[in-house]
Structures are given as structure tokens and as C-alpha cells.
C-alpha positions in Angstrom: 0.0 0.0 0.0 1.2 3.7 -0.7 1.8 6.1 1.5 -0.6 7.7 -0.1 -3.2 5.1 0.3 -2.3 4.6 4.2 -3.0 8.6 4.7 -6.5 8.2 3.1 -7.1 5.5 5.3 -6.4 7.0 8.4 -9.0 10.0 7.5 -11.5 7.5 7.5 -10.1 6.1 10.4 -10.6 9.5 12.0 -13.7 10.3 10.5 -15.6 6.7 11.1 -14.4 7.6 15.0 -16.3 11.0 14.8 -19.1 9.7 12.8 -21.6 9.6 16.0 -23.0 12.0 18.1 -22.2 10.5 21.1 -18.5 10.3 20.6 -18.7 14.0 19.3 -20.0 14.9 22.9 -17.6 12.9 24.3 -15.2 14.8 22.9 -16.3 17.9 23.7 -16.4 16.7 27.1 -12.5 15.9 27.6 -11.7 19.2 25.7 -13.8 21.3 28.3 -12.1 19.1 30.9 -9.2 18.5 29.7 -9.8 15.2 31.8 -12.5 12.7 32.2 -13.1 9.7 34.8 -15.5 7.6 33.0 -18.0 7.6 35.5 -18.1 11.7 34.9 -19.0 10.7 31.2 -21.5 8.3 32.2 -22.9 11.2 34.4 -22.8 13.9 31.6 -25.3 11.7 28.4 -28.2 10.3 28.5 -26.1 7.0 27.9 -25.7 3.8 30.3 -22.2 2.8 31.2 -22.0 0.2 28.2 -22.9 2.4 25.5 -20.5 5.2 26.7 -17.2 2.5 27.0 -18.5 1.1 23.7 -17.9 4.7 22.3 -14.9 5.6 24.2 -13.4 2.2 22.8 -13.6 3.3 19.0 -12.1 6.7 19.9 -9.4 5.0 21.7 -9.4 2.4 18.8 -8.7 5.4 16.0 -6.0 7.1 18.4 -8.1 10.1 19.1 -8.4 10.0 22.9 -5.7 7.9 25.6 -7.2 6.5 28.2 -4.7 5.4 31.7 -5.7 3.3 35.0 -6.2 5.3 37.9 -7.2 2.6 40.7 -10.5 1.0 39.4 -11.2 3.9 36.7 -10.0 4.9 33.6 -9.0 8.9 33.2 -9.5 9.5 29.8 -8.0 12.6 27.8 -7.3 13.9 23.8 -4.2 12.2 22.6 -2.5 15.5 21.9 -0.4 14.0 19.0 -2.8 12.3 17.2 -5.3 15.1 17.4 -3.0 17.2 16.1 -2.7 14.9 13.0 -6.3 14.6 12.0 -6.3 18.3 12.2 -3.6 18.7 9.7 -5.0 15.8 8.1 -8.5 17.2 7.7 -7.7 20.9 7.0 -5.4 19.5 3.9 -8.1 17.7 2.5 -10.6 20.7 3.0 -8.3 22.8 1.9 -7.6 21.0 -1.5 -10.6 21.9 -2.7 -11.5 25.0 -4.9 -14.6 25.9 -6.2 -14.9 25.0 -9.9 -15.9 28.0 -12.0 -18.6 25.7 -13.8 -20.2 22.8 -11.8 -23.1 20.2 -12.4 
């Protein structure tokens, strides 16, 4: 596979990973925080405890969010490197595009 190929596929890495509405808020959760128990998650949607690990797993999964043991619960947090990435990642795609003069 080319490098070209493996960047593609770690957009839609990213953007499968933000493709729900939970995970979105979840997001937006640890960025106001900056840190997140679980259980504060759990506390914060209208989601049970399942739902909101199934979601924290996929972002955890696509490298978005690091999660590390604190006694019995997880702290969760952005992975500041990889977040970084799919920004750059994102913006160049976006920003490839220009407007045709002349479009269907």
C-alpha cells in the first residue's frame, strides 16, 4: 500500500471515529475538561455505562483520545499527537478543494 493510500485510510479512520453523536460529545467533554473519569461521562449523556465505553473504545481504537488506569477507573484525555494529525490531516483535505468556475 502507498503512503498515499495509508493517509487516506487513516482520514476515515478519523472520520468513522467522529461519525456519531455520542462520541462527538464525548469529545467535547474531555476538551472542556481536559480530563475525564468515565464515570463523569456516564454522568454527563443520556447513555448507560455500556454504551458510553463502547464509544470511548472506538475513539481509543482510532487514536483520538488515551485513556490510563487510575485505581478501578479509567481517566480519559485527547491524545494531543494524534489530534494534532487529524487536524492537519482534515484541514489539507478541505483545503484542496477549490470551487470549480462551472459545476453540475
Amino acid at each position: 500500500m502507498s503512503e498515499y493510500a495509508l493517509k487516506q485510510e487513516q482520514i476515515a479512520q478519523f472520520a468513522k471515529a467522529l461519525g456519531h453523536p455520542a462520541r462527538v460529545a464525548i469529545l467535547n467533554l474531555l476538551i472542556k475538561n481536559q480530563s475525564c473519569i468515565c464515570g463523569d461521562i456516564v454522568d454527563e449523556l443520556p447513555l448507560s455505562q455500556s454504551t458510553v465505553s463502547q464509544h470511548l473504545k472506538e475513539l481509543k481504537e482510532a487514536g483520538i483520545i488515551k485513556g490510563e488506569i487510575s485505581g478501578v477507573k479509567t481517566c480519559y484525555c485527547i491524545d494531543e499527537a494524534n489530534w494534532a494529525k487529524m487536524g492537519n490531516m482534515l484541514t489539507k483535505l478541505f483545503d484542496a478543494y477549490s470551487a470549480p468556475k462551472k459545476c453540475c
